[in-house]
PAZADREN-840465 format. One record per residue: residue number from 1; residue in one letter; x, y, z of N, C-alpha, C, O in turn. Coordinates in nm, 4 decimals. Example, Ala and Ser with C-alpha at 12.3 -4.5 7.8 and 13.67 -1.06 7.14 Angstrom:
BEGIN
<rec i="1" aa="a" n_east="1.3190" n_north="-0.5690" n_up="0.7800" ca_east="1.2300" ca_north="-0.4500" ca_up="0.7800" c_east="1.3200" c_north="-0.3300" c_up="0.7800" o_east="1.4236" o_north="-0.3319" o_up="0.8465"/>
<rec i="2" aa="s" n_east="1.2850" n_north="-0.2250" n_up="0.7080" ca_east="1.3670" ca_north="-0.1060" ca_up="0.7140" c_east="1.2900" c_north="0.0030" c_up="0.7870" o_east="1.3409" o_north="0.1138" o_up="0.8039"/>
end
This chain:
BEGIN
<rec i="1" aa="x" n_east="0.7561" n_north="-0.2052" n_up="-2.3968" ca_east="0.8369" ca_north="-0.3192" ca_up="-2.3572" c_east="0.8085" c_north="-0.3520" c_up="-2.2108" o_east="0.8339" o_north="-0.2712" o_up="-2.1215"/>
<rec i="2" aa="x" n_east="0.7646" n_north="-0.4510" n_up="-2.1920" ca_east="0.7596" ca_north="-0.5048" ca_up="-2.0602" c_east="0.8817" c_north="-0.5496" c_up="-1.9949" o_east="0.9540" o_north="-0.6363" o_up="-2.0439"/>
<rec i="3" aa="x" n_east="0.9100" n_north="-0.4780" n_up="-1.8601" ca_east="1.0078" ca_north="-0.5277" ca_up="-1.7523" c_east="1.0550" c_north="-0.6338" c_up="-1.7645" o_east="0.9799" o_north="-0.7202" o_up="-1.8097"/>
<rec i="4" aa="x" n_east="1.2053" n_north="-0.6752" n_up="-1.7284" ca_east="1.2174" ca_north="-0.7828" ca_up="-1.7017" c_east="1.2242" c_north="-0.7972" c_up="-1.5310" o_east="1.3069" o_north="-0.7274" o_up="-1.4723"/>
<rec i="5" aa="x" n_east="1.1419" n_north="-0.8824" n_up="-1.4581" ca_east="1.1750" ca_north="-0.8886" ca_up="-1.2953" c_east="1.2792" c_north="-0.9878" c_up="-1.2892" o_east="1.3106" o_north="-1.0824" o_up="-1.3614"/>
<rec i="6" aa="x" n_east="1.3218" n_north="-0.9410" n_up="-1.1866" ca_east="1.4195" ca_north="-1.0184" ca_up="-1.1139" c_east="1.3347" c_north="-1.1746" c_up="-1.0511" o_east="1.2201" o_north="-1.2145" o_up="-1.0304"/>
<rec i="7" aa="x" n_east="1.4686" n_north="-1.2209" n_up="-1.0402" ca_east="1.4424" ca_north="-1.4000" ca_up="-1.0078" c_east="1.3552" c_north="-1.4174" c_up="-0.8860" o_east="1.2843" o_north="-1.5175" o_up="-0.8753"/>
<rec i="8" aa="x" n_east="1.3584" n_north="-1.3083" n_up="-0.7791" ca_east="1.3436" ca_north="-1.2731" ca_up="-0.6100" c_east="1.1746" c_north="-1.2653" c_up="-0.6243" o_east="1.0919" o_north="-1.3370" o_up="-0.5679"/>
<rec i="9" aa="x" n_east="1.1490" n_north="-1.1392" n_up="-0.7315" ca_east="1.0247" ca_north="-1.0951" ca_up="-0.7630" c_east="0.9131" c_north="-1.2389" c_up="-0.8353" o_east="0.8079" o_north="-1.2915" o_up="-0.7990"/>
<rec i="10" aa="x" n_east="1.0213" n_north="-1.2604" n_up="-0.9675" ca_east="0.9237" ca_north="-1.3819" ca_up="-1.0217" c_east="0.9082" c_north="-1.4689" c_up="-0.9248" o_east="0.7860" o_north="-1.4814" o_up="-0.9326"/>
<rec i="11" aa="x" n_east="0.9417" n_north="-1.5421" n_up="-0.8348" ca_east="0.9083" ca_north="-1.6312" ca_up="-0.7475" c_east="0.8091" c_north="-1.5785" c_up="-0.6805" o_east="0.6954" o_north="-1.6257" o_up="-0.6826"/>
<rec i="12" aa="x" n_east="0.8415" n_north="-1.4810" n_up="-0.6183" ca_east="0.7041" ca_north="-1.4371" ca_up="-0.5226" c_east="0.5653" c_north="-1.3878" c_up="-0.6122" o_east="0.4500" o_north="-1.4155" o_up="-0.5790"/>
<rec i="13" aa="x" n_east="0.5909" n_north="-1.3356" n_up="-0.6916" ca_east="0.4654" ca_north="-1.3376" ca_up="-0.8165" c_east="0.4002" c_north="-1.5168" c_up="-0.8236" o_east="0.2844" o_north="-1.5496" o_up="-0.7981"/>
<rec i="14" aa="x" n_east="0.5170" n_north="-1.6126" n_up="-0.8663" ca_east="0.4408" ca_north="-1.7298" ca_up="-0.8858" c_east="0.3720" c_north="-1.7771" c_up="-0.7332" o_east="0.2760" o_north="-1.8541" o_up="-0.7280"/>
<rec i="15" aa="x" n_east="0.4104" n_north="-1.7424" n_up="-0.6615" ca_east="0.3659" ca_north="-1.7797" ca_up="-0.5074" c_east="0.2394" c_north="-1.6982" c_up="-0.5141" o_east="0.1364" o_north="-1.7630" o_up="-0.4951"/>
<rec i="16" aa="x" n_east="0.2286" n_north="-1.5933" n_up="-0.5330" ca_east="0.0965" ca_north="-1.5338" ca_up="-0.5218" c_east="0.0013" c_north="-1.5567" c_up="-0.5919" o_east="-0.1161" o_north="-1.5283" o_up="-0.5683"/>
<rec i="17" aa="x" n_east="0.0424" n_north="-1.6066" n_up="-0.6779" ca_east="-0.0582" ca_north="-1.7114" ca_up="-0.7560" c_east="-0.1008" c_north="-1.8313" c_up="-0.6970" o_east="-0.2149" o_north="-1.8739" o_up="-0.6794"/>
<rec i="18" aa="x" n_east="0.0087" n_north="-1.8792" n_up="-0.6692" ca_east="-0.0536" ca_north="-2.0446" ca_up="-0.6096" c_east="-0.1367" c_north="-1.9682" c_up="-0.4627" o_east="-0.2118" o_north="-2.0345" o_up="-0.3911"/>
<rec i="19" aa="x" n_east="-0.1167" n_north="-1.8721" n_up="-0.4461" ca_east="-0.1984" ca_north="-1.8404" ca_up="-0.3103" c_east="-0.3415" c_north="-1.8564" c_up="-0.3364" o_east="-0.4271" o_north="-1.9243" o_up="-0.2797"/>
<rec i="20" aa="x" n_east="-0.3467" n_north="-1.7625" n_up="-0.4546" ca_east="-0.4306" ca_north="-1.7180" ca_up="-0.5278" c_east="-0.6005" c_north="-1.8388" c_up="-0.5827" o_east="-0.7224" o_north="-1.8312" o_up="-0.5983"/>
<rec i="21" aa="x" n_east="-0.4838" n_north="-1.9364" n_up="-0.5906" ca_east="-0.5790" ca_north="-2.0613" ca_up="-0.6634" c_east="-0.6014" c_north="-2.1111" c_up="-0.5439" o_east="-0.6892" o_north="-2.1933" o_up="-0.5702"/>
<rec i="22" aa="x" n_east="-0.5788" n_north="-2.1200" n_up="-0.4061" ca_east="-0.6204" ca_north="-2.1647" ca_up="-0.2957" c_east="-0.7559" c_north="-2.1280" c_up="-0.2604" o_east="-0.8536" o_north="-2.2011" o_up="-0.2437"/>
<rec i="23" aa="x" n_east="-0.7413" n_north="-1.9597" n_up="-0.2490" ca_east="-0.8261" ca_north="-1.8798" ca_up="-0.1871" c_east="-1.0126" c_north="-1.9231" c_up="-0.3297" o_east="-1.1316" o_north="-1.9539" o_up="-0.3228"/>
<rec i="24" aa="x" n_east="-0.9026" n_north="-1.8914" n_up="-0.4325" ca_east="-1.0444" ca_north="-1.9431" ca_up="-0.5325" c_east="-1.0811" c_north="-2.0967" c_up="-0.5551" o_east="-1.1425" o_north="-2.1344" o_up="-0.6549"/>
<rec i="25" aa="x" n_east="-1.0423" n_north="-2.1736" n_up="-0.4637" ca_east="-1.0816" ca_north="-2.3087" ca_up="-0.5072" c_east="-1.2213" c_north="-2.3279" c_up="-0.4242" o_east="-1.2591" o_north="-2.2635" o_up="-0.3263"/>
<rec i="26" aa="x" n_east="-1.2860" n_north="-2.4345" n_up="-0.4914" ca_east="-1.4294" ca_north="-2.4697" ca_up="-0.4494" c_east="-1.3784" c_north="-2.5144" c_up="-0.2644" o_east="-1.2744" o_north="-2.5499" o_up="-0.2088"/>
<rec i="27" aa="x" n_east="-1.5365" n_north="-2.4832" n_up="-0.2178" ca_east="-1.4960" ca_north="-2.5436" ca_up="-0.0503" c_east="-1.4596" c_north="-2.7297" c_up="-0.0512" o_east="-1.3945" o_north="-2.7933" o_up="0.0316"/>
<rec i="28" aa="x" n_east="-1.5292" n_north="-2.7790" n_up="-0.1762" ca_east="-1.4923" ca_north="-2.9176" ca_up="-0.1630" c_east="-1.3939" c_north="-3.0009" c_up="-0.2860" o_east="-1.4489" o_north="-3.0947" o_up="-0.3438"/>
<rec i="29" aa="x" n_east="-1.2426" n_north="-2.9637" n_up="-0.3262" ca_east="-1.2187" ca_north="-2.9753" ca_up="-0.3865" c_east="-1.2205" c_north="-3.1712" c_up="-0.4690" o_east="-1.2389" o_north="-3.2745" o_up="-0.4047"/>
<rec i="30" aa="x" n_east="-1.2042" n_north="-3.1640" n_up="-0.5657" ca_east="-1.1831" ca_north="-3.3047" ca_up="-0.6193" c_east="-1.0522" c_north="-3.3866" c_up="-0.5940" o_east="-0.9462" o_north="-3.3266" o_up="-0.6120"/>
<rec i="31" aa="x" n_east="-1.0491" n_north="-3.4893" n_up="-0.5628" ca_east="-0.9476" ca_north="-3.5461" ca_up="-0.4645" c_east="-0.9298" c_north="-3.5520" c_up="-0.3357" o_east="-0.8476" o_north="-3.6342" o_up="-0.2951"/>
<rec i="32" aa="x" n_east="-0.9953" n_north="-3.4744" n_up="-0.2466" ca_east="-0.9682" ca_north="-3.4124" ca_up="-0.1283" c_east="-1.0731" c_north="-3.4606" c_up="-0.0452" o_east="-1.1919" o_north="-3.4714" o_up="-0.0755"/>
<rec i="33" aa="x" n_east="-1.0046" n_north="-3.4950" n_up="0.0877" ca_east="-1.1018" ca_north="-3.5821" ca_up="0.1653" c_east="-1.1771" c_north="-3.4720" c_up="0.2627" o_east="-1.1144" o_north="-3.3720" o_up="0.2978"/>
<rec i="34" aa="x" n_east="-1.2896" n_north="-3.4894" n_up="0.2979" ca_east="-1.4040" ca_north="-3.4014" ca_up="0.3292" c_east="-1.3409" c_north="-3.3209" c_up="0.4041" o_east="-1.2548" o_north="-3.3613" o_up="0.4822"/>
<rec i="35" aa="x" n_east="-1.3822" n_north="-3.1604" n_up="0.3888" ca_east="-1.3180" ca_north="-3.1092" ca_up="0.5513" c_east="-1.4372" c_north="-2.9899" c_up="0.5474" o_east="-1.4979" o_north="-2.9351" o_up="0.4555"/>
<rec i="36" aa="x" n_east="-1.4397" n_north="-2.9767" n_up="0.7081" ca_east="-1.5271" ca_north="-2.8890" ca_up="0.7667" c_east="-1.5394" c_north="-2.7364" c_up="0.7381" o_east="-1.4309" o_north="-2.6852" o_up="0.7105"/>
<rec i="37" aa="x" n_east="-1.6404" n_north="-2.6561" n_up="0.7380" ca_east="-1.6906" ca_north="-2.5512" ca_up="0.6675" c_east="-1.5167" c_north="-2.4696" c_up="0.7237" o_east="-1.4230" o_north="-2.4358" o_up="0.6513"/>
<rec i="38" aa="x" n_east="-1.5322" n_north="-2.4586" n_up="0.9041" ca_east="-1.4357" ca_north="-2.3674" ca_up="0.9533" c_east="-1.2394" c_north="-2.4207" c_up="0.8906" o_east="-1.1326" o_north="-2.3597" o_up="0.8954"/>
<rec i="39" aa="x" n_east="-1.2657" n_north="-2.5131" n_up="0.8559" ca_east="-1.1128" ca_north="-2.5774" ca_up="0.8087" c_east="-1.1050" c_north="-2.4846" c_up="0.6450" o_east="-1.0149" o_north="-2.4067" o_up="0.6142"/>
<rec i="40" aa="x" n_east="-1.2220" n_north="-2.5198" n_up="0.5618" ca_east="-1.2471" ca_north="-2.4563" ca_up="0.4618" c_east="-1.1362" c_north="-2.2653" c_up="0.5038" o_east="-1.0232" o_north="-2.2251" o_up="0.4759"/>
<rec i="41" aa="x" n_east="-1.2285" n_north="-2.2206" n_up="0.5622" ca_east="-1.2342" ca_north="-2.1017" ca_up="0.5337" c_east="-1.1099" c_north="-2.0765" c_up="0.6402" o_east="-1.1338" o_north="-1.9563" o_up="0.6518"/>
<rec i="42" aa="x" n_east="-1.0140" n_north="-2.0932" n_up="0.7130" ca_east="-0.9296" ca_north="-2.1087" ca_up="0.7681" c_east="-0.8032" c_north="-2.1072" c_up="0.6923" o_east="-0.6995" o_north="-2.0464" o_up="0.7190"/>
<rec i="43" aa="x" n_east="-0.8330" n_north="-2.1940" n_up="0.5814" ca_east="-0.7182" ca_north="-2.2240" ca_up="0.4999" c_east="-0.7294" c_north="-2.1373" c_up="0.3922" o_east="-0.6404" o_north="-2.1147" o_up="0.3103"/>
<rec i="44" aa="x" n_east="-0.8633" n_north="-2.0794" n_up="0.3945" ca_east="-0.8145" ca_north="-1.9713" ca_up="0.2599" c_east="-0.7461" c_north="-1.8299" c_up="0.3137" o_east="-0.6671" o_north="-1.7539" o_up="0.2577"/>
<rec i="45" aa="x" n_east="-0.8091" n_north="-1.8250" n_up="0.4473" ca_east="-0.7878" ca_north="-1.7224" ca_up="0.5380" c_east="-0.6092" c_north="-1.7034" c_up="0.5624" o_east="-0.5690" o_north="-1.5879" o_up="0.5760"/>
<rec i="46" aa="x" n_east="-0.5262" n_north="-1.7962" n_up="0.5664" ca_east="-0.4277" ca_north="-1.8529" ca_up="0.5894" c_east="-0.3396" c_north="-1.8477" c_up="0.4296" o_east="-0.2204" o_north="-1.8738" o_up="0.4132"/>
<rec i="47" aa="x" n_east="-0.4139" n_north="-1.8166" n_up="0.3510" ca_east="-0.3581" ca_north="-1.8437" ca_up="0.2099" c_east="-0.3791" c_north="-1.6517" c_up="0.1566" o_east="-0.3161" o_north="-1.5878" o_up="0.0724"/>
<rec i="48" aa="x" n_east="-0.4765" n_north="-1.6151" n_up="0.2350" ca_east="-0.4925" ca_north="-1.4722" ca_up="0.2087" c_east="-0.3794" c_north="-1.4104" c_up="0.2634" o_east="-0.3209" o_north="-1.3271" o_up="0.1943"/>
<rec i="49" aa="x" n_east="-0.3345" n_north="-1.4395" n_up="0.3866" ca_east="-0.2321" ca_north="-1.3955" ca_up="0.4519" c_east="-0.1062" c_north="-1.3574" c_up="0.4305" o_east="-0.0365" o_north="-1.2591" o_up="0.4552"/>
<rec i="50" aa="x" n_east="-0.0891" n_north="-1.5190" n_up="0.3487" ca_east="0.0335" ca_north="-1.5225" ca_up="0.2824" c_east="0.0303" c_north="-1.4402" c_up="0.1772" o_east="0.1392" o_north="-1.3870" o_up="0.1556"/>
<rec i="51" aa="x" n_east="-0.1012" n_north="-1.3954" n_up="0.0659" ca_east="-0.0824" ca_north="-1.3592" ca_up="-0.0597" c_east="-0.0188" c_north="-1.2002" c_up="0.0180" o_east="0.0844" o_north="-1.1432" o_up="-0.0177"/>
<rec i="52" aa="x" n_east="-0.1006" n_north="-1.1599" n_up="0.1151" ca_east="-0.1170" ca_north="-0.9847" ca_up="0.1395" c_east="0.0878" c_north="-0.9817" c_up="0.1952" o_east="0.1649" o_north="-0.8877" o_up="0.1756"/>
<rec i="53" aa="x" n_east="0.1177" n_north="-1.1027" n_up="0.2565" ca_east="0.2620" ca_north="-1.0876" ca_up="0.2999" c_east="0.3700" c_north="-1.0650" c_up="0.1470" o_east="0.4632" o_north="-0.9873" o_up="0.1260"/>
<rec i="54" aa="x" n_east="0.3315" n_north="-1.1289" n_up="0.0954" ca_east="0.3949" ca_north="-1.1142" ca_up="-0.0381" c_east="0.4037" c_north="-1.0073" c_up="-0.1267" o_east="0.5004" o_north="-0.9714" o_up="-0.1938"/>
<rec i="55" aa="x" n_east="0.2713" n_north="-0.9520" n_up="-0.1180" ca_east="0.2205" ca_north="-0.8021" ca_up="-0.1798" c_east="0.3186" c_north="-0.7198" c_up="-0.1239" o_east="0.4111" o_north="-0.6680" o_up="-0.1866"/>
<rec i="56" aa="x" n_east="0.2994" n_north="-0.7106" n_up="-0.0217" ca_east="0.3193" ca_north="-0.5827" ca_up="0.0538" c_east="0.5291" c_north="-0.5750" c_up="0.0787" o_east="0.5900" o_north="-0.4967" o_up="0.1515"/>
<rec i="57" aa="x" n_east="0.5988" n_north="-0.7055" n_up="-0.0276" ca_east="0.7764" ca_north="-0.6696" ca_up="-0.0338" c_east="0.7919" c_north="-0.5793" c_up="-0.1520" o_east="0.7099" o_north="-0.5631" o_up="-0.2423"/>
<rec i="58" aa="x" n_east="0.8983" n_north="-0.5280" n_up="-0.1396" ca_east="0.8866" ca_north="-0.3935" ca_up="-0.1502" c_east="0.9741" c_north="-0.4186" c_up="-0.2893" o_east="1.0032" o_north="-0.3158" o_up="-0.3503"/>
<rec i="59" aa="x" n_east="1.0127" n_north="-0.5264" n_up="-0.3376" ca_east="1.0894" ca_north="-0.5653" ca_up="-0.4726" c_east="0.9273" c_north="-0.5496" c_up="-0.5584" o_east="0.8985" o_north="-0.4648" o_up="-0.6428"/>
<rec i="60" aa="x" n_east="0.8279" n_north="-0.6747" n_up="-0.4976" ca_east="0.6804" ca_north="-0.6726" ca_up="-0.5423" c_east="0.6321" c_north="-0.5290" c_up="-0.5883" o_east="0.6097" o_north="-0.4981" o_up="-0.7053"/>
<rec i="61" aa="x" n_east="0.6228" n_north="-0.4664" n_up="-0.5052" ca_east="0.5867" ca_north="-0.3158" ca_up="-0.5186" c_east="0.6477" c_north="-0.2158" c_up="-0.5891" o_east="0.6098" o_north="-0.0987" o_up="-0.5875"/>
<rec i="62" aa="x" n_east="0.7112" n_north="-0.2445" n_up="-0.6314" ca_east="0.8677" ca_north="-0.1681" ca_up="-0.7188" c_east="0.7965" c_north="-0.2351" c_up="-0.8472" o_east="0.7214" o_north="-0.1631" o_up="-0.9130"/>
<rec i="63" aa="x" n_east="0.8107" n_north="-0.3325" n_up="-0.8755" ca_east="0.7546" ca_north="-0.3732" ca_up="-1.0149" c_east="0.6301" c_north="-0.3734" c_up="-1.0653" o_east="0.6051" o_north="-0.3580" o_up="-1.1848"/>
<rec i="64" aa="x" n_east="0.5184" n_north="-0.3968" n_up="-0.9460" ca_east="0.3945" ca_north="-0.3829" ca_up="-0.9831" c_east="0.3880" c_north="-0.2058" c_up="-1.0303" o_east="0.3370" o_north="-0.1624" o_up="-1.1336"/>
<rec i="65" aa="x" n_east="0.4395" n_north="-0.1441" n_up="-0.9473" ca_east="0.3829" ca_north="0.0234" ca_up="-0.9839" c_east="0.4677" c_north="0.0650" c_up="-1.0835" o_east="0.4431" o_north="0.1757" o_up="-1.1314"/>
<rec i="66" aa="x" n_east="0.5994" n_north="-0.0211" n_up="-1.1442" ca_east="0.6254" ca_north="0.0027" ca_up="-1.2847" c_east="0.5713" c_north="-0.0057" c_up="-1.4189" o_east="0.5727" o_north="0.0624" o_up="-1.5214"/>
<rec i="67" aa="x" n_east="0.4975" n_north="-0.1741" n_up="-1.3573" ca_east="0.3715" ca_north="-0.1942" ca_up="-1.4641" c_east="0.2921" c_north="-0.1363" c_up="-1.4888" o_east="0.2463" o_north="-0.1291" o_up="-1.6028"/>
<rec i="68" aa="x" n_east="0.2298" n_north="-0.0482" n_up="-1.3455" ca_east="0.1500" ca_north="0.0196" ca_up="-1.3687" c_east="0.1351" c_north="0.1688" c_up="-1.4599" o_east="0.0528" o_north="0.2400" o_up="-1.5174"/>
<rec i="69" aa="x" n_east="0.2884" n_north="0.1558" n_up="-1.4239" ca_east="0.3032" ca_north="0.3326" ca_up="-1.4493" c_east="0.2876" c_north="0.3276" c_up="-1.6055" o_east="0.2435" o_north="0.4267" o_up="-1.6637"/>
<rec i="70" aa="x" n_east="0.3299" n_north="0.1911" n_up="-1.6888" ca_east="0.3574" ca_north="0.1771" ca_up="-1.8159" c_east="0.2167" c_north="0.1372" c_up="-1.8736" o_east="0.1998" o_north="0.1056" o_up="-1.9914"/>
<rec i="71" aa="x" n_east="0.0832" n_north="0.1433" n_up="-1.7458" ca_east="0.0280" ca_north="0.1119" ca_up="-1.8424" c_east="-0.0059" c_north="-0.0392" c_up="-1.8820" o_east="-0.0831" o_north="-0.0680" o_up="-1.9735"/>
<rec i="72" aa="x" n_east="0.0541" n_north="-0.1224" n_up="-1.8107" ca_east="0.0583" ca_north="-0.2546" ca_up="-1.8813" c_east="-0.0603" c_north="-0.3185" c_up="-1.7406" o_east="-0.1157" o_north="-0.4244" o_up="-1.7700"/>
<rec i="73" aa="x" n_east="-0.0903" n_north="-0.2697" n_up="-1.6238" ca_east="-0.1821" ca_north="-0.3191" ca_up="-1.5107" c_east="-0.2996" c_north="-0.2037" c_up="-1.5181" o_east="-0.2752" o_north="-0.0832" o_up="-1.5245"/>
<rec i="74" aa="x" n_east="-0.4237" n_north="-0.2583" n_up="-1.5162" ca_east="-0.5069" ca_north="-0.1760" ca_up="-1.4841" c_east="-0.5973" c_north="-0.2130" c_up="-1.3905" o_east="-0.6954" o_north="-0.2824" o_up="-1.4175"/>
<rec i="75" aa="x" n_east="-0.5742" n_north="-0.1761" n_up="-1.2931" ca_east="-0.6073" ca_north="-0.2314" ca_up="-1.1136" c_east="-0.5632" c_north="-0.1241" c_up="-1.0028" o_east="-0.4667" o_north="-0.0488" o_up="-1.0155"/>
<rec i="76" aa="x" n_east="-0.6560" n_north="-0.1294" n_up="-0.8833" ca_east="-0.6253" ca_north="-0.0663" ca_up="-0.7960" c_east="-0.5766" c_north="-0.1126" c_up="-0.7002" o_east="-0.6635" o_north="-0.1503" o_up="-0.6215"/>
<rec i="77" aa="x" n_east="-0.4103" n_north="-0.1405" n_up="-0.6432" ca_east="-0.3805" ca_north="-0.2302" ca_up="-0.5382" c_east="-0.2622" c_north="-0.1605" c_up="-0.4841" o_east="-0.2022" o_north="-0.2068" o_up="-0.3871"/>
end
C-alpha cells in the first residue's frame, strides 16, 4: 500500500516537478522569445536550486525514505 502524503508534502512534490521540467526543457523553448546561452543556463541553475531546496524539507524526506523503505523508489537520493 502506498502512503498517503500530506497536503504540505504533495505540493512540494508537485513543485519539484515543475522544477524539474524547467531544468529538462530544450535551451530554446517553443513560444519563447530568444534568450541568451548564459540566461539559458541561469534559469535552470535557479530552478536546480529551488528543486535541491525542496528536497532537502524534512516532511519531503520523511516520505521519500518511506517509499523507499517499502520498496516502492528505486534511486539513490
Amino acid at each position: 500500500m502506498i502512503p498517503k502524503p500530506t497536503d504540505d508534502v504533495l505540493i512540494r512534490l508537485a513543485a519539484i516537478a515543475a522544477r524539474a521540467d524547467e531544468v529538462l526543457a530544450p535551451d530554446q523553448p517553443l513560444g519563447r522569445p530568444r534568450v541568451g546561452l548564459n540566461t539559458a543556463k541561469n534559469d535552470r541553475r535557479r530552478a536546480m536550486e529551488k528543486i535541491l531546496v525542496l528536497l532537502a524539507d524534512p516532511e519531503v524526506r520523511t516520505y521519500v525514505a518511506d517509499l523507499k523503505e517499502r520498496g516502492l523508489l528505486n534511486f539513490s537520493g
